[in-house]
Every structure is written in structure tokens, then in C-alpha cells.
N, CA, C and O atoms as a CHARMM CRD file, in Angstrom:
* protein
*
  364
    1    1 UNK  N    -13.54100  18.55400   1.22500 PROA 1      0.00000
    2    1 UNK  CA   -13.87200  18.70300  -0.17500 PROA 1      0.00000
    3    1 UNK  C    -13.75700  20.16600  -0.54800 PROA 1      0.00000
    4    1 UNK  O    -14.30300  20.99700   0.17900 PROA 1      0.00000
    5    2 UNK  N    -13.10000  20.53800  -1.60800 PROA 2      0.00000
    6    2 UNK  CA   -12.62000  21.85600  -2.16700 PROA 2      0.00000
    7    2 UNK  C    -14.40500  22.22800  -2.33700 PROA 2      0.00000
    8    2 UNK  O    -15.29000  21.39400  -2.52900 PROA 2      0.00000
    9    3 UNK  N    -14.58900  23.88400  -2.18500 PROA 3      0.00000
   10    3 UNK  CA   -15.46200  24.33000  -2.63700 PROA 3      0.00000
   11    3 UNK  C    -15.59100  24.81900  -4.76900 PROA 3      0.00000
   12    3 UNK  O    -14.61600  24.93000  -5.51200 PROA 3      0.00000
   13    4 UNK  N    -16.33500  24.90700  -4.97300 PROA 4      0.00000
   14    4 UNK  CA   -15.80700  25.63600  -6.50500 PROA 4      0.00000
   15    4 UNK  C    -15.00800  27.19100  -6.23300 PROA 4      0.00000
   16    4 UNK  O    -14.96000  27.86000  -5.20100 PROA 4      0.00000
   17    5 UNK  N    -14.51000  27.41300  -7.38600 PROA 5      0.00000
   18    5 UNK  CA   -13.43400  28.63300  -7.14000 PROA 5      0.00000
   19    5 UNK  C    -12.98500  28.84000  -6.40700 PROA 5      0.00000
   20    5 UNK  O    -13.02700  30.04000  -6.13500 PROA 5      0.00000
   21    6 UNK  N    -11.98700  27.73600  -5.21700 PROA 6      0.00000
   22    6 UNK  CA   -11.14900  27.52700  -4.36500 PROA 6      0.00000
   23    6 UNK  C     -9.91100  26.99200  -4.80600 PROA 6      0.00000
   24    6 UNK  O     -9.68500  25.80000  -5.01100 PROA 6      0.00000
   25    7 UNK  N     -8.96400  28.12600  -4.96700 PROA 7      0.00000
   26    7 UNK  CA    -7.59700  27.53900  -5.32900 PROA 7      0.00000
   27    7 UNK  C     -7.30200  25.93600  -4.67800 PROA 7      0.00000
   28    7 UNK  O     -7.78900  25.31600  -3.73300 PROA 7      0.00000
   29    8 UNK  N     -6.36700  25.66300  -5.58900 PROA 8      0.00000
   30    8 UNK  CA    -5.67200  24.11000  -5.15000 PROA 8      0.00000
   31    8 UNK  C     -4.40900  24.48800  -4.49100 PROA 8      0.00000
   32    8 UNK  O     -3.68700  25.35000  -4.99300 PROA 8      0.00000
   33    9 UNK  N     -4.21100  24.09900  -3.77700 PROA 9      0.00000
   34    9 UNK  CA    -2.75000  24.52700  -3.38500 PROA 9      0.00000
   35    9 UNK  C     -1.61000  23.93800  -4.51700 PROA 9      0.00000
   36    9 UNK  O     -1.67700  22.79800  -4.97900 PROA 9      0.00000
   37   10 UNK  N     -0.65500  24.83100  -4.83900 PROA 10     0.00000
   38   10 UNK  CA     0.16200  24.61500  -5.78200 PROA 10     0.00000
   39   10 UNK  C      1.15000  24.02800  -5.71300 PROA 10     0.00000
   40   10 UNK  O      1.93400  24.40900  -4.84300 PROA 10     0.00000
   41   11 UNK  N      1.56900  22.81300  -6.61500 PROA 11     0.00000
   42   11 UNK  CA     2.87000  22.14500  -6.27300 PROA 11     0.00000
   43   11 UNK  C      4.07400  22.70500  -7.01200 PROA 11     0.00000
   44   11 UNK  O      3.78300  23.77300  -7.54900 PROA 11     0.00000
   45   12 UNK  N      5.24400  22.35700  -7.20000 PROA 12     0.00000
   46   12 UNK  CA     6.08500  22.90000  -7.31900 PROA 12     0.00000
   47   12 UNK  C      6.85800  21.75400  -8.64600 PROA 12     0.00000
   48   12 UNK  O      7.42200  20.70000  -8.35300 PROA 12     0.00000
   49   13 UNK  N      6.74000  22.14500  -9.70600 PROA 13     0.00000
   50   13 UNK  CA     7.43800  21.17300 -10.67000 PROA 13     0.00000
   51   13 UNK  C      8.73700  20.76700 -10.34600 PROA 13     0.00000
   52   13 UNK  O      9.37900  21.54000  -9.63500 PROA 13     0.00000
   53   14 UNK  N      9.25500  19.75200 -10.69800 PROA 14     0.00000
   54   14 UNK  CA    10.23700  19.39900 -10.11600 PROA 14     0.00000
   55   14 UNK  C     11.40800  19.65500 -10.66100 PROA 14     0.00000
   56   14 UNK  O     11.17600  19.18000 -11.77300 PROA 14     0.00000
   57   15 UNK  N     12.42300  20.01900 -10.72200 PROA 15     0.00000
   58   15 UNK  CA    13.76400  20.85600 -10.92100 PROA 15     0.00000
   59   15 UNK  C     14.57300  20.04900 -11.43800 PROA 15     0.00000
   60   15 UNK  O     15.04800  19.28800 -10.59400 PROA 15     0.00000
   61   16 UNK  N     14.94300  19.88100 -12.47700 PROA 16     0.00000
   62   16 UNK  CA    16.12600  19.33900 -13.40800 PROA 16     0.00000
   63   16 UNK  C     17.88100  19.72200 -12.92000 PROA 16     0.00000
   64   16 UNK  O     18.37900  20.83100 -12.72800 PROA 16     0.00000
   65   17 UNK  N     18.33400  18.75700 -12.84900 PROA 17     0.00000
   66   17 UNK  CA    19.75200  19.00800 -12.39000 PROA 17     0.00000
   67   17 UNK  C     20.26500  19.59700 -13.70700 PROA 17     0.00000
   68   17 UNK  O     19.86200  19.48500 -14.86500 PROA 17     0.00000
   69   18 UNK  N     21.61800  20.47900 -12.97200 PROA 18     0.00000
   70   18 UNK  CA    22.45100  20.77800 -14.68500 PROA 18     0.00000
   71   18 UNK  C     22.99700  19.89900 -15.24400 PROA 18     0.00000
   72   18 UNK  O     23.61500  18.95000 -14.76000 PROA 18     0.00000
   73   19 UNK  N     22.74700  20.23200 -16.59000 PROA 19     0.00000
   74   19 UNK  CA    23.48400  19.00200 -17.36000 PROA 19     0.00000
   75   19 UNK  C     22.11000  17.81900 -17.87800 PROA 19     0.00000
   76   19 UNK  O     22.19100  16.78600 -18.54200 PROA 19     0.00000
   77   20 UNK  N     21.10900  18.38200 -17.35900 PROA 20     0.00000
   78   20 UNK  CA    20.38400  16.53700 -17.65100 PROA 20     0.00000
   79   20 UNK  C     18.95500  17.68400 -18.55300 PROA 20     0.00000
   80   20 UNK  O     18.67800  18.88400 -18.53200 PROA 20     0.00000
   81   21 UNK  N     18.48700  16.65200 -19.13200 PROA 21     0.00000
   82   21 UNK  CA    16.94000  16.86500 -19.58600 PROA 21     0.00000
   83   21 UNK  C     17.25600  16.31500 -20.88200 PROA 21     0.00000
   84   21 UNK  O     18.02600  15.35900 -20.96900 PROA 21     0.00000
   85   22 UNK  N     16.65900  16.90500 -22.01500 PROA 22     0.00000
   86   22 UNK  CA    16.62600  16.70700 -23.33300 PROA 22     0.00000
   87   22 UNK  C     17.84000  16.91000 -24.32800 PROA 22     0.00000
   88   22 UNK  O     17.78500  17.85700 -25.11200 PROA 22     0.00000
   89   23 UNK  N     19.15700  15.88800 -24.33100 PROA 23     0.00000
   90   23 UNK  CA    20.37000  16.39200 -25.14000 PROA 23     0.00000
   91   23 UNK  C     20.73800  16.93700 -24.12900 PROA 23     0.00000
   92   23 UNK  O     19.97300  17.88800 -23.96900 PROA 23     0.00000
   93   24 UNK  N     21.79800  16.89600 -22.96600 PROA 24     0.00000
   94   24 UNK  CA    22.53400  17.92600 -21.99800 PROA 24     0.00000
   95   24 UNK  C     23.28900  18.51000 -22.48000 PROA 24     0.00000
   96   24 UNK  O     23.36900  18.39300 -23.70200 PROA 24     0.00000
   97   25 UNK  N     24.03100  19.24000 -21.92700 PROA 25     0.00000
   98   25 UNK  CA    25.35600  19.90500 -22.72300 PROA 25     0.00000
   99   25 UNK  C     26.61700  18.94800 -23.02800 PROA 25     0.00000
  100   25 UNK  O     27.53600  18.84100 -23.84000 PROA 25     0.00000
  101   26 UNK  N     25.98600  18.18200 -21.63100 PROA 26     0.00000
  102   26 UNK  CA    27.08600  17.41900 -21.95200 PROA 26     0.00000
  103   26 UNK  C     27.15200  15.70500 -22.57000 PROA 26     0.00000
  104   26 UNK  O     27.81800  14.67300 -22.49000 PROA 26     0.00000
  105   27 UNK  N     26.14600  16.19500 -23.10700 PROA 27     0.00000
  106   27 UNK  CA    25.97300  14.55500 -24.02700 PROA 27     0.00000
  107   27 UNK  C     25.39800  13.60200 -22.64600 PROA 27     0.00000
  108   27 UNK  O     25.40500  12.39400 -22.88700 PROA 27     0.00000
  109   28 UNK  N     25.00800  13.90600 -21.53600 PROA 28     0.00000
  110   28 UNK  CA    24.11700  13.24300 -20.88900 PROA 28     0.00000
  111   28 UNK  C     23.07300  12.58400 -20.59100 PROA 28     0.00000
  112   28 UNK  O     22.13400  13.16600 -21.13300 PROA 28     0.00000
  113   29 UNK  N     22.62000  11.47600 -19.89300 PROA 29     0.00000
  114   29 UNK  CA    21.70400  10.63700 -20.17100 PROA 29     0.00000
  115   29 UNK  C     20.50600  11.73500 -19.85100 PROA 29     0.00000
  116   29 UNK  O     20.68900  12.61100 -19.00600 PROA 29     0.00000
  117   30 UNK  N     19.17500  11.61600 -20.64600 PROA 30     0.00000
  118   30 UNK  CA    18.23400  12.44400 -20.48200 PROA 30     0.00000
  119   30 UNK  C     17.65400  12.04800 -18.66800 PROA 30     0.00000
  120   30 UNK  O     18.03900  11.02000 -18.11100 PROA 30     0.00000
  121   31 UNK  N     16.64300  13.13200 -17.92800 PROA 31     0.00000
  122   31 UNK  CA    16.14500  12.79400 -16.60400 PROA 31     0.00000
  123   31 UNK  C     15.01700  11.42800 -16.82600 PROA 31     0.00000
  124   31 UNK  O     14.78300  10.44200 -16.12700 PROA 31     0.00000
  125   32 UNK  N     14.58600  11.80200 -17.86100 PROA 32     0.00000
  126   32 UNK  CA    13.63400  10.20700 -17.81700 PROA 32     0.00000
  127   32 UNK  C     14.69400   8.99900 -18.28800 PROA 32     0.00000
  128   32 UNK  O     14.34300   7.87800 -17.92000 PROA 32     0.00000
  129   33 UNK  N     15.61700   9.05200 -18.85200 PROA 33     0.00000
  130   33 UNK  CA    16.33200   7.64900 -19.09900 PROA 33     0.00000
  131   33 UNK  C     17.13700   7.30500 -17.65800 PROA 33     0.00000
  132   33 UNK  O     17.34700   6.11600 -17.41900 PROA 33     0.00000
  133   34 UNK  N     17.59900   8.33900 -16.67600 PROA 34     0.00000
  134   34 UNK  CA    18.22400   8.24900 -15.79900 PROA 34     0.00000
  135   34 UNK  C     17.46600   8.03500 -14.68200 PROA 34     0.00000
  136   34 UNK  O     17.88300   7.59000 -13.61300 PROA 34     0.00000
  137   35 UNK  N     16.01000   8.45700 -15.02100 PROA 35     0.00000
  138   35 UNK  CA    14.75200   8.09400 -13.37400 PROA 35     0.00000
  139   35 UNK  C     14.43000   6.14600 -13.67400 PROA 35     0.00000
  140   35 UNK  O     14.11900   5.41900 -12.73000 PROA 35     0.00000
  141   36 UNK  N     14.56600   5.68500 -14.92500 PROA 36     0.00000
  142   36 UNK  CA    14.37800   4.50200 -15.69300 PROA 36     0.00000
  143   36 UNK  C     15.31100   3.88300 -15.08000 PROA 36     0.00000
  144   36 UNK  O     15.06300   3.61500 -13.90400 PROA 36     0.00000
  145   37 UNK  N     16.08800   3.63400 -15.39700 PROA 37     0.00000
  146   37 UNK  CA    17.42400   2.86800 -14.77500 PROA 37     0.00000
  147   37 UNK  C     17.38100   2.86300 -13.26600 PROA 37     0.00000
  148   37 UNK  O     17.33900   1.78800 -12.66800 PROA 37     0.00000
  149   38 UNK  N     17.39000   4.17200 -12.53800 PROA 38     0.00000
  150   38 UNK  CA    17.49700   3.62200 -10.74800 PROA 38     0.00000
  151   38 UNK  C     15.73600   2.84800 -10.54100 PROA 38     0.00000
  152   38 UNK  O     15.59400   1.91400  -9.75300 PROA 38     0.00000
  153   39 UNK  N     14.81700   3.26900 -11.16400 PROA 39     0.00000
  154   39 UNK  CA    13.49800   2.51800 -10.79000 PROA 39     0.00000
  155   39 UNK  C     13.91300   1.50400 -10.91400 PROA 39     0.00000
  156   39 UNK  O     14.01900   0.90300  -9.84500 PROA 39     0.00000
  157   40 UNK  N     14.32100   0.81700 -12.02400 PROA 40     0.00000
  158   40 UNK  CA    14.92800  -0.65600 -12.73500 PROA 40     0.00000
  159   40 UNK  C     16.12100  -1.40300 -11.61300 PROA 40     0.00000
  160   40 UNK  O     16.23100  -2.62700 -11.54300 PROA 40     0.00000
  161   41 UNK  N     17.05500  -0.34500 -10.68800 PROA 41     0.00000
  162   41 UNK  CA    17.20800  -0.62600 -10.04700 PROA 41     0.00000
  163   41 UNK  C     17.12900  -0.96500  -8.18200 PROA 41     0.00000
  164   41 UNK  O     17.81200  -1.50400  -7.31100 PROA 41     0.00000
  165   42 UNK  N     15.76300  -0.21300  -8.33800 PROA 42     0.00000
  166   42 UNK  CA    15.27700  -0.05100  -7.08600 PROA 42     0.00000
  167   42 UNK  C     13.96800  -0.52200  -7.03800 PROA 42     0.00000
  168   42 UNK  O     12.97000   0.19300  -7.12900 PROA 42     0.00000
  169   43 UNK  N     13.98300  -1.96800  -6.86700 PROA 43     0.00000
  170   43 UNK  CA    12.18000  -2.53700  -7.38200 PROA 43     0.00000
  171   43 UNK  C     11.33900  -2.67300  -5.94900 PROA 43     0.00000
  172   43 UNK  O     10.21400  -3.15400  -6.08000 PROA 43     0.00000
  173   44 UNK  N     11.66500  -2.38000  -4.85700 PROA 44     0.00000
  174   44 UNK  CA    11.19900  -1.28100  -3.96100 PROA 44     0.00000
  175   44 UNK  C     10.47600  -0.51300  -3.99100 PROA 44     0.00000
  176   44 UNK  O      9.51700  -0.61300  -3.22500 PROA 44     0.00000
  177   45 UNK  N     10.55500   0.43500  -4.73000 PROA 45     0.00000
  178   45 UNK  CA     9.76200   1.58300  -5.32400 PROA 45     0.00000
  179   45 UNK  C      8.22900   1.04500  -5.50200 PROA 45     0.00000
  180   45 UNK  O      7.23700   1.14200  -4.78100 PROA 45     0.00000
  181   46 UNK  N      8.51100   0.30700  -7.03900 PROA 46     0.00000
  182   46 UNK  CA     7.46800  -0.56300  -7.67300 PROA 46     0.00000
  183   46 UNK  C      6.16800  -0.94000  -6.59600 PROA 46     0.00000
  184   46 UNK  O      4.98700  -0.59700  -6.55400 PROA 46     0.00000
  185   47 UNK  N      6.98100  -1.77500  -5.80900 PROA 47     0.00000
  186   47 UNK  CA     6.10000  -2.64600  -4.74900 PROA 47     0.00000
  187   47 UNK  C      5.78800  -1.36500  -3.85400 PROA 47     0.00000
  188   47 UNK  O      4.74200  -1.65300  -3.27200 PROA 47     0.00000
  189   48 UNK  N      6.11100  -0.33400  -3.53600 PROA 48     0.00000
  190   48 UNK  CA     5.13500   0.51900  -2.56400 PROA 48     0.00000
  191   48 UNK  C      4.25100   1.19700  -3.10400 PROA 48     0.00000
  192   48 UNK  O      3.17400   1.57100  -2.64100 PROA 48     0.00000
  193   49 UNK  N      4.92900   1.44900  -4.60300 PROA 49     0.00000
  194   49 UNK  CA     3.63800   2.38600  -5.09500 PROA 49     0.00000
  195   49 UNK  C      2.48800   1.62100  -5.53800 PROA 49     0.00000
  196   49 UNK  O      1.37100   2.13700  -5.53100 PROA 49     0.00000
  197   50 UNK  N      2.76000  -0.07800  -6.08600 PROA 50     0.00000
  198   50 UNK  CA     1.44300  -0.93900  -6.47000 PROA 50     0.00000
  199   50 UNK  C      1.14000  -1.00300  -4.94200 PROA 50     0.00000
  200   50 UNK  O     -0.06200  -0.74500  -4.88400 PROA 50     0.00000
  201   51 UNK  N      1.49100  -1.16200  -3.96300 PROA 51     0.00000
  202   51 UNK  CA     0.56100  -1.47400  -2.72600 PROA 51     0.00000
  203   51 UNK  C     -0.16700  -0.10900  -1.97700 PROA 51     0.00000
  204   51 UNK  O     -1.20600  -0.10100  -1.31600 PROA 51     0.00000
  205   52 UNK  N      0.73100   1.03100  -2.30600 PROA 52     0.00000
  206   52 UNK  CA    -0.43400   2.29100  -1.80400 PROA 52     0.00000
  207   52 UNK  C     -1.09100   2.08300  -2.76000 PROA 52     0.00000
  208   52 UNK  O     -1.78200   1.18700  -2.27600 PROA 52     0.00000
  209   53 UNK  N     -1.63500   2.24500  -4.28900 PROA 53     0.00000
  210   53 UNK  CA    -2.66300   1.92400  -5.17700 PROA 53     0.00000
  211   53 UNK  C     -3.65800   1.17400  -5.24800 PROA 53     0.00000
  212   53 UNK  O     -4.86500   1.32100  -5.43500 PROA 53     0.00000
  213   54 UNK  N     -2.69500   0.01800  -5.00000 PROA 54     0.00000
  214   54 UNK  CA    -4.16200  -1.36600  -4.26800 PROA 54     0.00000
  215   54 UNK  C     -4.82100  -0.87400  -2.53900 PROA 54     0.00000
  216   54 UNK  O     -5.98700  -1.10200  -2.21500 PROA 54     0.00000
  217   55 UNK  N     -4.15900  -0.42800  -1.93600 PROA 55     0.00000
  218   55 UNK  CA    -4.79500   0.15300  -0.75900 PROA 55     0.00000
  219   55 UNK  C     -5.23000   1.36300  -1.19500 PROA 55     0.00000
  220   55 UNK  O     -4.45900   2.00500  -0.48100 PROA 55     0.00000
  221   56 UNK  N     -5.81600   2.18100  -1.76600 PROA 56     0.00000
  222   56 UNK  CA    -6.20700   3.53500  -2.38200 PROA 56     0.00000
  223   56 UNK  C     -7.71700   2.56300  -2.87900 PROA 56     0.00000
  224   56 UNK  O     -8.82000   2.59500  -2.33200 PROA 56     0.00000
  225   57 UNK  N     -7.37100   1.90200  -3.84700 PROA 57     0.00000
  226   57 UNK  CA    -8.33200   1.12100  -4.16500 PROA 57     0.00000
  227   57 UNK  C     -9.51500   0.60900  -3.75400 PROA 57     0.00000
  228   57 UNK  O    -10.66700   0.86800  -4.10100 PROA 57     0.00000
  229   58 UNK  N     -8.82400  -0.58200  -2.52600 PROA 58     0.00000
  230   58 UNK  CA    -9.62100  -1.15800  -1.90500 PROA 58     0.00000
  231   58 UNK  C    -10.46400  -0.26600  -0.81800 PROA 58     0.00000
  232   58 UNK  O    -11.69000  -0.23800  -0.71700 PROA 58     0.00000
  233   59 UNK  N     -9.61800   0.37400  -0.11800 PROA 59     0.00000
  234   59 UNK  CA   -10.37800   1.41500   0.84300 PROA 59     0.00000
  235   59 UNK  C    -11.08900   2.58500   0.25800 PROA 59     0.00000
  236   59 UNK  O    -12.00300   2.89100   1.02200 PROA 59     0.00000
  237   60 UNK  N    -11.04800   3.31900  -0.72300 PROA 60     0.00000
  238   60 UNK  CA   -11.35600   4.64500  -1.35300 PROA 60     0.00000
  239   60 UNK  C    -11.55000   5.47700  -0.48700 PROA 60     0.00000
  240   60 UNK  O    -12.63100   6.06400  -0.53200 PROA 60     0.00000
  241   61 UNK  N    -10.47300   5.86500   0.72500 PROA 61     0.00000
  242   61 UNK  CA   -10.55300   7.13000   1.71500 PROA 61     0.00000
  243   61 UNK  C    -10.82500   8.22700   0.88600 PROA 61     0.00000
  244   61 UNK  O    -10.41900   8.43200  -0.25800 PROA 61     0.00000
  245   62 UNK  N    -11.47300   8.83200   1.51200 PROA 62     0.00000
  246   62 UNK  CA   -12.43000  10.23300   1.45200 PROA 62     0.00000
  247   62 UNK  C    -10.94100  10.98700   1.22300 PROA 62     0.00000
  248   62 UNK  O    -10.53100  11.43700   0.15300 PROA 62     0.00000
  249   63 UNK  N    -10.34000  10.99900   2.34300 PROA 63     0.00000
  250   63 UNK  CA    -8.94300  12.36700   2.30300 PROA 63     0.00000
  251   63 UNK  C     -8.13600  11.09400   1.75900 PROA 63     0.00000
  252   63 UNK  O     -8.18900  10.03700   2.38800 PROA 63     0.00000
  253   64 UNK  N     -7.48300  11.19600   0.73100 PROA 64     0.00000
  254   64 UNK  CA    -6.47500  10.23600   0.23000 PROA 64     0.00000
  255   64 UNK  C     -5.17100  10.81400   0.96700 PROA 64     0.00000
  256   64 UNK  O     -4.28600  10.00500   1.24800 PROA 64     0.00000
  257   65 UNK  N     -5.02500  11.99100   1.25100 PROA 65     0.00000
  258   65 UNK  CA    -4.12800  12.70900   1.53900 PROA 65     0.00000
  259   65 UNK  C     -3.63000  12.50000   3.27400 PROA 65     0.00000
  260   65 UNK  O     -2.64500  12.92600   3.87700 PROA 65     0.00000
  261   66 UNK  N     -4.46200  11.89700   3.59000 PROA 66     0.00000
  262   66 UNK  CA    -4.65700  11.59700   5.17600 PROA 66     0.00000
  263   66 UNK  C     -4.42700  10.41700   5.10300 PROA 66     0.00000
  264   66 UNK  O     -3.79900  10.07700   6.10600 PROA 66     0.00000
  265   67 UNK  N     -4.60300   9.61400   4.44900 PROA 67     0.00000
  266   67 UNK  CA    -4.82500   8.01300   3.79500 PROA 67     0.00000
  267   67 UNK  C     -3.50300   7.80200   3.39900 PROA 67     0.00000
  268   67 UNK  O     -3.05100   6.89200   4.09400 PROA 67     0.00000
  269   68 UNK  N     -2.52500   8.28900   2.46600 PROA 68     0.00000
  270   68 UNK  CA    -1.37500   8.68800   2.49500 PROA 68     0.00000
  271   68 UNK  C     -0.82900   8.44100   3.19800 PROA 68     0.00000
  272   68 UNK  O     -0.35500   7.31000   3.30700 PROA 68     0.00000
  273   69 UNK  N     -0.59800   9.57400   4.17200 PROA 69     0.00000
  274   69 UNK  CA     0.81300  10.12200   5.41200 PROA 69     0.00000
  275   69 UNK  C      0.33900   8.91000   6.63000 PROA 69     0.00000
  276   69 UNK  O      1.10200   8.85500   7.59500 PROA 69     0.00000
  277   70 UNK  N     -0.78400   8.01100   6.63900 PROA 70     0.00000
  278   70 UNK  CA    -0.93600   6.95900   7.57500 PROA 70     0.00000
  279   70 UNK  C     -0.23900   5.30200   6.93300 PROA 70     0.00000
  280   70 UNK  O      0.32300   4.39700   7.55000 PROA 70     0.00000
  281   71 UNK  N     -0.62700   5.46000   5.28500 PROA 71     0.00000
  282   71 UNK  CA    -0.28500   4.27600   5.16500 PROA 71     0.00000
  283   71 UNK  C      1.49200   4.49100   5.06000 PROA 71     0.00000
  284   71 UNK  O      2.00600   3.59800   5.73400 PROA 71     0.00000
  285   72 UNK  N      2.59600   5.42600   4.40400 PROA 72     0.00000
  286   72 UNK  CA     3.63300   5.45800   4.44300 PROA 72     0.00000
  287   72 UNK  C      4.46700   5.80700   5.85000 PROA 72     0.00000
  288   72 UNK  O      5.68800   5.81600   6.00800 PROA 72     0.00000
  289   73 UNK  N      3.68300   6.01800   6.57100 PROA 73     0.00000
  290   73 UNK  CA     4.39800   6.14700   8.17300 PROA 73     0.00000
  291   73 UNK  C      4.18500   4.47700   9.10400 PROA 73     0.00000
  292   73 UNK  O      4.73200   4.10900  10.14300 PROA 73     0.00000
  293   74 UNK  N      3.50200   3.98900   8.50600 PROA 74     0.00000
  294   74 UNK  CA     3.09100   2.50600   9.33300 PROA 74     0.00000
  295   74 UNK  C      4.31800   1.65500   9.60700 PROA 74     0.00000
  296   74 UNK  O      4.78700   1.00500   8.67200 PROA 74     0.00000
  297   75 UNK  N      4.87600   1.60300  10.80200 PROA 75     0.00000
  298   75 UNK  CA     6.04000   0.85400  10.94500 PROA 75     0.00000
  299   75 UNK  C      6.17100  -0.54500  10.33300 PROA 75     0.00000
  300   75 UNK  O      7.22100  -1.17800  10.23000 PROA 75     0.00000
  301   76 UNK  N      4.94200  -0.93700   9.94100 PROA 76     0.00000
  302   76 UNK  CA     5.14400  -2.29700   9.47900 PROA 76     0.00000
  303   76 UNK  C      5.97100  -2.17500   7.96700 PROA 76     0.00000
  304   76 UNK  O      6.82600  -2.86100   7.40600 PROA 76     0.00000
  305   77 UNK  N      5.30700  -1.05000   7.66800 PROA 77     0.00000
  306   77 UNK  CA     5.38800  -1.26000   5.88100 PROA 77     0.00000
  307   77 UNK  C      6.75200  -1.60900   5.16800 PROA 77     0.00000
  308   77 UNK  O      6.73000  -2.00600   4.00300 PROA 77     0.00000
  309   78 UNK  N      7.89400  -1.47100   5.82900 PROA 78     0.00000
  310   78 UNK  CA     8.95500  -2.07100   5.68400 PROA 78     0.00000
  311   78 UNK  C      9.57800  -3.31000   5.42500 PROA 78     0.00000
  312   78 UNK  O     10.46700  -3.60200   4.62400 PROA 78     0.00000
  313   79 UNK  N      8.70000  -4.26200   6.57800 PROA 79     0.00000
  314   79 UNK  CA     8.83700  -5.48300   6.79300 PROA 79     0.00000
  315   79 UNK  C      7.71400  -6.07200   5.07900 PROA 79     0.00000
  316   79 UNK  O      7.75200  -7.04200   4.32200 PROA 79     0.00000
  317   80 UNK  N      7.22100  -5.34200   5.14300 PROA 80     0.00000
  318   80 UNK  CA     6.12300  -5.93400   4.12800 PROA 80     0.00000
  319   80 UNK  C      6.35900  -5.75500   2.66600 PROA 80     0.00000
  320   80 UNK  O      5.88600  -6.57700   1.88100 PROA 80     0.00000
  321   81 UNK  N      7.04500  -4.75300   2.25100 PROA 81     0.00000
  322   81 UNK  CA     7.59500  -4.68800   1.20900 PROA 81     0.00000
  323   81 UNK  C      8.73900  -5.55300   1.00600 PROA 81     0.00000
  324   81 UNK  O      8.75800  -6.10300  -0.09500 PROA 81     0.00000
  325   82 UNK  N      9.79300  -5.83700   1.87100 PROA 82     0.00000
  326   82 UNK  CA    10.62400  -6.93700   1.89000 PROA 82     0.00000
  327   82 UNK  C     10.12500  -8.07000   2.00900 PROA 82     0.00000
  328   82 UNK  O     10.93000  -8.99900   1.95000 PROA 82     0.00000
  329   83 UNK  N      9.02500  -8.32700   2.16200 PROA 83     0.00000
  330   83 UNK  CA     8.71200  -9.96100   2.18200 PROA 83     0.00000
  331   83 UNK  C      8.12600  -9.78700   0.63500 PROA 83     0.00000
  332   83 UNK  O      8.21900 -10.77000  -0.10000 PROA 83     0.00000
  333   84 UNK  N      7.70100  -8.92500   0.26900 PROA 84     0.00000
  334   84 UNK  CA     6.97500  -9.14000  -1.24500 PROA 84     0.00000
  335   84 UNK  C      8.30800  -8.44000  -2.19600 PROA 84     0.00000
  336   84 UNK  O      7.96300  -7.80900  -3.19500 PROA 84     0.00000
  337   85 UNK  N      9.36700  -8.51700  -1.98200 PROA 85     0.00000
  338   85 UNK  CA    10.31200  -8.38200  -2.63700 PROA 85     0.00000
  339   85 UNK  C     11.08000  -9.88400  -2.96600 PROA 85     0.00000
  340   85 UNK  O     11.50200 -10.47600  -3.95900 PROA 85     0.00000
  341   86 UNK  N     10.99500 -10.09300  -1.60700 PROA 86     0.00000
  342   86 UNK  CA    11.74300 -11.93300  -1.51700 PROA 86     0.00000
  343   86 UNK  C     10.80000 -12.81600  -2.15100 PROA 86     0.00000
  344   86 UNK  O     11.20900 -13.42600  -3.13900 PROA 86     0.00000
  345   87 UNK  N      9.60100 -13.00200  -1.76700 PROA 87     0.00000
  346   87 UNK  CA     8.24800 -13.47500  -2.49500 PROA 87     0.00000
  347   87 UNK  C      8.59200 -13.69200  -4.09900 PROA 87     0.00000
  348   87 UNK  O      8.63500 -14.77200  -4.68900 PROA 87     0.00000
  349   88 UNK  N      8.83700 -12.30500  -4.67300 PROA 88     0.00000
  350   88 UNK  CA     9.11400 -12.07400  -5.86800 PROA 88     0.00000
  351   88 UNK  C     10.34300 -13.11800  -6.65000 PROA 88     0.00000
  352   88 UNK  O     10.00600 -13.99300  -7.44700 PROA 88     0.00000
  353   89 UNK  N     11.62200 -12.88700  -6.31700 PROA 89     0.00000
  354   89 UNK  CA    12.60600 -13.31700  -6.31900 PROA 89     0.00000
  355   89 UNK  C     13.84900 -12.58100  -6.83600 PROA 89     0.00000
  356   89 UNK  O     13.97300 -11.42500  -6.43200 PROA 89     0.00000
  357   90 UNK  N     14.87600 -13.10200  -7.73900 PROA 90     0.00000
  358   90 UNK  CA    15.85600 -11.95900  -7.56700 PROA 90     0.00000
  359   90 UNK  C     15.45700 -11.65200  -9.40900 PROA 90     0.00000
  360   90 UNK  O     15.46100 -12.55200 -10.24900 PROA 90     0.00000
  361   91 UNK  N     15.12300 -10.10900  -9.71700 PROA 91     0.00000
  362   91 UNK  CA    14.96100  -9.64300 -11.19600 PROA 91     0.00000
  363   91 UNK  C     16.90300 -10.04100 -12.40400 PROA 91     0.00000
  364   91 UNK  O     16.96200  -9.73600 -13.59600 PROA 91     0.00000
């Protein structure tokens, strides 16, 4: 647990390719219409981030951050997102 007036460690905003953001130069799809579309095509995503959330949830680990790097390293989690992909059916 951070003390008071203990920096956070700082993250690093995330970096826009050339050409993309708001109106590109080159008449390009903006970074949020273009992160939209591969999510839309990668429903993968979806299902790991609702299942770290529901596991965030249900457990409420103290270090989420520890809680984290255990639940996305779990060799299973692969197999398990593909069964709740098939589960699902085809979008």
C-alpha cells in the first residue's frame, strides 16, 4: 500500500502512429475508429478482459498487480478463453 506523498510510478501514454489520430494527414481512419474495428475483430480480447474483471471481482486481491501477472501467465488461460469463444458462437 502506497504511503501518502509517495509518487506513483509513471506510465507512459501511449504513442500514436504517423498519420493516425484526429483527421490524419492523410485522410486516415482516426486511432479509436481503427482500435474499434480490430477489437470487433478480435473477440478474444473481450473474453480476457471480462474474465480478468470477473476474477478481480470475485477475489479482490490486495496487489491486483500480482493478481495480474498470475492470472495472464496461467497456462490454462488459453484453453479457456477458446472454449468461451466456441461456447459463444460465430459473431
Amino acid at each position: 500500500m502506497a504511503t501518502r506523498g509517495a509518487e506513483r510510478p509513471k506510465m507512459a501514454a501511449p504513442q500514436r502512429a504517423e498519420g493516425r489520430g484526429a483527421g490524419g494527414p492523410r485522410g486516415e481512419p482516426s486511432l479509436r475508429l481503427s482500435s474499434e474495428r480490430y477489437l470487433r475483430a478480435q473477440p478474444a480480447v473481450g473474453v480476457l478482459l471480462r474474465g480478468f474483471l470477473r476474477a478481480v471481482m470475485l477475489h479482490r486481491p490486495h496487489d491486483v498487480l500480482e493478481f495480474a501477472a498470475g492470472y495472464f501467465t496461467d497456462p490454462e488461460l488459453p484453453a479457456r478463453v477458446r472454449e468461451e469463444l466456441e461456447a459463444a458462437g460465430p459473431r
